[in-house]
N, C-alpha and C positions, 0 to 999 in steps of 0.2 A: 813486612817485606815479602814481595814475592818471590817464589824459589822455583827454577828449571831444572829438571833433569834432563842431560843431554849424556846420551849415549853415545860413542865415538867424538869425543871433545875434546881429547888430545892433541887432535891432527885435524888435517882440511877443512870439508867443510862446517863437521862439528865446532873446533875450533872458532870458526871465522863466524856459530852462531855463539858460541860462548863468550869473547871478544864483544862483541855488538851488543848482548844483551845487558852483559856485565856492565857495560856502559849507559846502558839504560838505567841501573839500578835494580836491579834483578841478581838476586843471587843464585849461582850456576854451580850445578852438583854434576861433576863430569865423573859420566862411568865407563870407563873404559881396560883396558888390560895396557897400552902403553903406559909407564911408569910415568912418562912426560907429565902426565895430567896431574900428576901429585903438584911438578912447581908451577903449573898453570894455575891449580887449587889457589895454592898459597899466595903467589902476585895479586888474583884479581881477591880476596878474600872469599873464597868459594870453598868448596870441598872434593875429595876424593875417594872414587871407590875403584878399587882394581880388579873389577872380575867381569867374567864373561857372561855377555848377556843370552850368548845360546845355553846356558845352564839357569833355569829359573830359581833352584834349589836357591844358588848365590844371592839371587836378586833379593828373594824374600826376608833377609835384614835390612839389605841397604836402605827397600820402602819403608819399610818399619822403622828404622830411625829418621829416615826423610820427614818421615808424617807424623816424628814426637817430637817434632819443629812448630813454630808456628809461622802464618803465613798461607798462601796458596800457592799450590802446586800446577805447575803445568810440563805436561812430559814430552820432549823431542825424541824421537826413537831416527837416530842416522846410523846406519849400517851400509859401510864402503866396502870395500876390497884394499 
């Protein structure tokens, strides 16, 4: 299965690629700090990580479990206001 990391995928336009892709068949790792993304995770069968991607310290588990997955990765980096 293929697996997205989408940054900001709580909300707008993250969201709207999380939604799309999901439906393509793509499983969607939404990172964001909106908690929303936890029940977003859960509906489309996706996952959640709650941390801020301006601190990399955080990131560097999230990838490290993303990537004791299998599959291929492909990373959305959306940062809104």
């Amino acid at each position: 299965m293929k697996t997205v990391v989408v940054t900001g995928g709580a909300k707008g336009i993250g969201l709207g690629v999380v939604r799309g892709l999901s439906e393509h068949g793509w499983r969607c790792v939404i990172i964001d700090t909106d908690e929303m993304g936890k029940s977003i995770a859960a509906e489309i069968d996706g996952a959640f990580f709650g941390v801020d991607v301006t601190h990399p310290d955080e990131l560097a588990p999230v990838f490290a479990e993303i990537e004791g997955g299998s599959g291929r990765s492909m990373v959305w980096s959306i940062a809104l206001d």
